[in-house]
N, C-alpha and C positions, 0 to 999 in steps of 0.2 A: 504494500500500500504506500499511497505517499505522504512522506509526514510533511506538514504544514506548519508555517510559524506559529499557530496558535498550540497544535498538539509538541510541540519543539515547547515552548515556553512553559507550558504544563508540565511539561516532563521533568524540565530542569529545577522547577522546585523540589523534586525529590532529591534533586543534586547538590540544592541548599542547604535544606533542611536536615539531610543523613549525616550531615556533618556533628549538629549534636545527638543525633542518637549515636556511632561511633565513638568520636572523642568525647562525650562527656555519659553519656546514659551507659554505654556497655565497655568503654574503655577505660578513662581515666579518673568519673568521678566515684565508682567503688573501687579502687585501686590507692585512689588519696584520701579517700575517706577513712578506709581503714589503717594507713600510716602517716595520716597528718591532720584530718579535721578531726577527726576518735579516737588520736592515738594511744589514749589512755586505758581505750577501752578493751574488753577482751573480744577471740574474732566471733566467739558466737554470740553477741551483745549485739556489737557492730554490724552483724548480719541481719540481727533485728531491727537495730534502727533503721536500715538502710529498708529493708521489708517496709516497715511501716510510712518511710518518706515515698515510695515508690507505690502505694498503697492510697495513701490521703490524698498524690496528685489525681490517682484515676477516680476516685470518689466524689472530687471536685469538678469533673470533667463527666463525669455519670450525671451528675445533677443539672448541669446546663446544656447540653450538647442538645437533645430533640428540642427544647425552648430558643436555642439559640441559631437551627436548624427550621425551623419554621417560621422565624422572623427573616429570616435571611430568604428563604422562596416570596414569601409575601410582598416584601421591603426590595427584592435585589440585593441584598447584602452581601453576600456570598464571598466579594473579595475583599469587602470592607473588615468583617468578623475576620476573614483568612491573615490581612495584614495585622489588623489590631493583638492577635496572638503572637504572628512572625514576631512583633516587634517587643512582643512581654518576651518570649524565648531569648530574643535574640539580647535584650537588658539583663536578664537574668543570668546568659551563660559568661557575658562580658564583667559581671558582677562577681562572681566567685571567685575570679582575681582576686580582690579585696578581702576575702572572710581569712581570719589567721589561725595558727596551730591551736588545736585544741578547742576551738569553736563548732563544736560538731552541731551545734543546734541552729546557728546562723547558716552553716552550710543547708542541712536540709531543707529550712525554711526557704531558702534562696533556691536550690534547686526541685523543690516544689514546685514554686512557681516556673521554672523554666520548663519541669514536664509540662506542666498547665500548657503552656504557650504551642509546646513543640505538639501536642496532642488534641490542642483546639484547631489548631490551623492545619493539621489535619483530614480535619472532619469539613472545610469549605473546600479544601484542594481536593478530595477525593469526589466531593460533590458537583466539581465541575467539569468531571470526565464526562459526562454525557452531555456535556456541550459542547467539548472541542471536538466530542469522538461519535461515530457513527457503532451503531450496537454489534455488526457484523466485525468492527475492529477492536470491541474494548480488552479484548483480552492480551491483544499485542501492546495498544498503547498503555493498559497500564503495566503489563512488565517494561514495557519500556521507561517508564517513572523510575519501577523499584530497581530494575539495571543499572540507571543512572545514578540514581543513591547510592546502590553500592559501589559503584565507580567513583564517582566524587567525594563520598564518607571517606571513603580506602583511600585516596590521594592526600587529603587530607590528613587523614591518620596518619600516614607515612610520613609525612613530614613530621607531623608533630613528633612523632615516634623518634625521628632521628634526631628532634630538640631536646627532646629530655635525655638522650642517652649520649650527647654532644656538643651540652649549653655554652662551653668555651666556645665554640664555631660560630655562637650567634652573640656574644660579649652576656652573657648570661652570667649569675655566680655559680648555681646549681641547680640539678634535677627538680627542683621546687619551685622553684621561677621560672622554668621550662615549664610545667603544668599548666601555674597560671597563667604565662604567655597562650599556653594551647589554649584554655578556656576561650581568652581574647580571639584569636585567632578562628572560633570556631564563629564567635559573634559577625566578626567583618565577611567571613565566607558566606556564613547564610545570608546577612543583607546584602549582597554583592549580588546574588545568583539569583536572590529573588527578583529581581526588577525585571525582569524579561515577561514572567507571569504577569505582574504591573502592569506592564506597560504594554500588552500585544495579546493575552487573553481577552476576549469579549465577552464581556456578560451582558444575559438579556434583560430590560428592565421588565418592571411589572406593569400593564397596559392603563392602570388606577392607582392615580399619585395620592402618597398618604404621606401626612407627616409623621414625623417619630412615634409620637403616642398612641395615634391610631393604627401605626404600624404595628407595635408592642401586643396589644388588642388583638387585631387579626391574626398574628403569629398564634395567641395565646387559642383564642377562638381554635384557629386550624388545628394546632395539638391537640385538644381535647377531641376532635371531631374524628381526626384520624387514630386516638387512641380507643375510643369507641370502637372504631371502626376495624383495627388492627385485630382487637381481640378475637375477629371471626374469620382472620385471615391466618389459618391452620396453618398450610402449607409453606406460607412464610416465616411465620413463628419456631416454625419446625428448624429449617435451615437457620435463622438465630438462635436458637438457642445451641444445634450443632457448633457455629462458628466460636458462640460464647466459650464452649469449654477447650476445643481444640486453639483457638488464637490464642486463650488462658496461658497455656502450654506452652505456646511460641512465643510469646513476650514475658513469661517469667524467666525463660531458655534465655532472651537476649539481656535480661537487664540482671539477673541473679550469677551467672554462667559464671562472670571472673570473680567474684567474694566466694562461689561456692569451691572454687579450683586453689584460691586462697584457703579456705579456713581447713581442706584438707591437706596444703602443704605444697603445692605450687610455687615454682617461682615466676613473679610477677612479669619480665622481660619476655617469659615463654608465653603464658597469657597475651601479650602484646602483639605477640609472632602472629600470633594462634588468631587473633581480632582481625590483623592485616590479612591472613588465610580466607578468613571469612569473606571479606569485600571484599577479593578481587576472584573469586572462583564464584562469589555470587553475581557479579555482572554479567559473562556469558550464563552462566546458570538459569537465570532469570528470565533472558530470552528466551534459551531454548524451551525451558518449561510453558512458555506463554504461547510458543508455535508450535509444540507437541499438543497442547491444550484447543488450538485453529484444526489442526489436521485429524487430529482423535476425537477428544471428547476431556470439558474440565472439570466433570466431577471426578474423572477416574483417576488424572491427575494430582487432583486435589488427593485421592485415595492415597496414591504415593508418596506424597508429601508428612501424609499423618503417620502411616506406615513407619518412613522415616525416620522421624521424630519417634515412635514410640522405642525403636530400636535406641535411638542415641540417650533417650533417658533413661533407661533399664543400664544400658553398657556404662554411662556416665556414672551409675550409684556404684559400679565397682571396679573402675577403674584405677590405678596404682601407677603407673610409667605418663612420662610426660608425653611420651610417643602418642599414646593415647588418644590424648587431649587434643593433640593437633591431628589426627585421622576422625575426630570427632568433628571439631572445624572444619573440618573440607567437607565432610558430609553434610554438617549444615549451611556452609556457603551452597553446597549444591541444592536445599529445598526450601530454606528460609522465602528468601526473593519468591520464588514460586508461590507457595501457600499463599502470600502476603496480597501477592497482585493478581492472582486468579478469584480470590474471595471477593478481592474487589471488585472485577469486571464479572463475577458470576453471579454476586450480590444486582449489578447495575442493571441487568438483565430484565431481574424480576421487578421494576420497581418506575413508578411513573416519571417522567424527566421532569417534569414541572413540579413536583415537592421532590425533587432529588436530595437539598438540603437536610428537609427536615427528617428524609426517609436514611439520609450517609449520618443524621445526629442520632438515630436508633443503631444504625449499624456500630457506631464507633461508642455509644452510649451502652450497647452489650459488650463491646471488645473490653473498654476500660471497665468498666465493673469488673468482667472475667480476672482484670490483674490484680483486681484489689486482693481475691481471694488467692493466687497464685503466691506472688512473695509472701503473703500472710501464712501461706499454709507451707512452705520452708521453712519461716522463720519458727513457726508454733512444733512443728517435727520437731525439728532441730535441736532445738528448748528443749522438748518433753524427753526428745531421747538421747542428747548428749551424740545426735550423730548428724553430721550434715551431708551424710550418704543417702540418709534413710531420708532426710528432707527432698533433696532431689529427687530420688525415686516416687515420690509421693505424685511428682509433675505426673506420671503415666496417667492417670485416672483420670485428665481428662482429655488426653488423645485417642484412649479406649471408648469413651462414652462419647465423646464428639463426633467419632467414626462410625459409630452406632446410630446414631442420628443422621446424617449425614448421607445413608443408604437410604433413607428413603424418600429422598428430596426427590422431586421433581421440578426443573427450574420453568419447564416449558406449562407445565399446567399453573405453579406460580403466579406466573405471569400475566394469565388470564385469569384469576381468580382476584387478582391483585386489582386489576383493570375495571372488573367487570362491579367489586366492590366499592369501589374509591369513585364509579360515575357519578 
């Protein structure tokens, strides 16, 4: 197909934005958390706090996303709500610069907020795939999103990688000020790469101009109407609640993965190795998964994906060799991407263009929820059993039950059930 400036400029926010899920979400902000903003703390404390900051951000993000998702279809908002968050993510992650040793409670707070950001804006980016994109291509264009993210996270990461293990080469003092540098460095990439989206995405307005307050209204109106209305739509409900437990799985995988490889004795530089493994086997990976998913079929795909993942968390609770770890990262470089951006375009499928917003703030409004309980339920293992093997293992349960679910979707009947209730 041919990509167009507008699905180009879409894409590239995923290029922006993977920069802090890499360098701060799964690379470097549980890695200093545990030997600089906690470092008091013990590692199975510290795997709690971090659980619970990782926790509160999705909870925060549960409670606004479908309200902030139907004002945005109603209003046009779409890229307004998308920047407004860009730019909490993007203050927040340039901020952790500033928090000092031993401040572990300013760090959280602070990156709280920056999940917030990076997981609201989100929810308008994904929602405006079925504007740049025609339905017979969503499943290319959004691996081609989540490709790009992992392509530009991983460049990204790589440098920073070589700042902290080489702060003389940048007039730096030490490995510590390389961090903070990365945090900064992560803020100027995602505004940098955002502006293309800005500036060359079109969004449609709504045909009945309303000012704010009666916007707020009609948003509020539409959710309640479409909540009513959701409850008799079975077959959708179905596939959310599959996604809810399996995405669970895959975002506690990404954001727990280096504390859990830490608190069993890890060294931290291999981890690093192992993040950079990730993004860049996930860039082609991602494609291909999105044109095996064009030529086949993407629930089955998706099956693979769960498949997977249920493999790397079972082998993950008993693993021992560093070896390991990084055949474990290639593996998930190769399904991560995939899962991610077939959910998307197979979720976009089912679901009307014109509340596309409000319908990606239920999708992303089950995904974060699913994480609250994910690190929650490492962290409470963990604790109870004095083992952070048995915590990770715990993740299986819901690649088992999301897979279960998940057979009996039908997206093509969806679709029409979906349509035929929402006239």
């Amino acid at each position: 197909m041919q990509i167009n400036k507008q699905i180009y400029s879409w894409a590239m926010y995923d290029w922006a934005n993977s920069a802090y899920a890499t360098t701060v979400m799964a690379g470097f902000f549980p890695l200093f958390f545990k030997s600089y903003f906690s470092s008091e703390t013990d590692v199975i404390t510290s795997t709690a706090q971090l659980g619970v900051a990782n926790s509160l951000s999705s909870m925060i993000i549960v409670l606004l996303a479908p309200f902030l998702g139907a004002i945005a279809d109603v209003g046009g908002y779409k890229k307004r709500f998308l920047f407004l968050f860009t730019y909490l993510g993007i203050l927040m992650s340039g901020s952790l610069a500033l928090v000092q040793q031993g401040e572990w409670q300013l760090a959280a707070f602070v990156y709280v907020l920056g999940n917030i950001g990076f997981m609201g804006s989100n929810i308008f980016n994904d929602s405006l795939l079925t504007t740049v994109a025609k339905e017979r291509s969503f499943d290319f264009v959004s691996g081609l999103g989540f490709s790009l993210g992992y392509l530009g996270g991983g460049l990204l990461f790589a440098l920073n990688v070589f700042m902290v293990h080489r702060p003389e080469f940048f007039g730096l003092d030490d490995m510590n000020e390389a961090v903070k540098l990365s945090f900064v460095s992560v803020a100027l990439w995602w505004a940098l790469f955002s502006l293309p989206l800005l500036l060359f995405v079109k969004e449609e307005r709504p045909q009945q101009k309303r000012n704010l307050s009666a916007t707020v209204l009609a948003g509020y109106r539409q959710l309640l109407n479409t909540f009513k209305k959701i409850r008799h739509l079975r077959g959708l409900l179905l596939f959310l609640a599959a996604y809810w437990l399996y995405i669970d799985g895959v975002d506690t995988i990404i954001r727990m993965a280096v504390d859990y490889a830490m608190a069993i004795g890890f060294e931290p530089n291999a981890l690093v190795l192992a993040l950079l493994l990730v993004q860049f086997i996930g860039f082609p990976a991602t494609l291909l998964f999105s044109k095996l998913a064009q030529l086949y079929d993407t629930k089955k795909a998706l099956f693979v994906a769960i498949g997977t993942y249920l493999f790397i968390t079972l082998w993950a609770s008993m693993m021992r060799e560093a070896y390991e770890f990084f055949l474990l990262a290639a593996m998930v470089g190769m399904v991560q991407g995939g899962i991610q951006a077939l959910s998307r375009s197979y979720y976009a499928r089912m679901i009307p263009q014109n509340q596309a917003a409000e319908f990606f703030g239920f999708f992303n409004f089950l995904g974060r929820f699913a994480t609250i309980f994910g690190p929650l339920l490492i962290g409470f293992v963990a604790v109870t059993t004095e083992s952070s093997r048995l915590g990770i293992a715990s993740v299986s349960l819901f690649f088992v039950a999301g897979g279960i679910l998940l057979y009996f979707v039908n997206e093509e009947k969806i679709a029409k059930e979906v349509r035929s209730t929402l006239e």
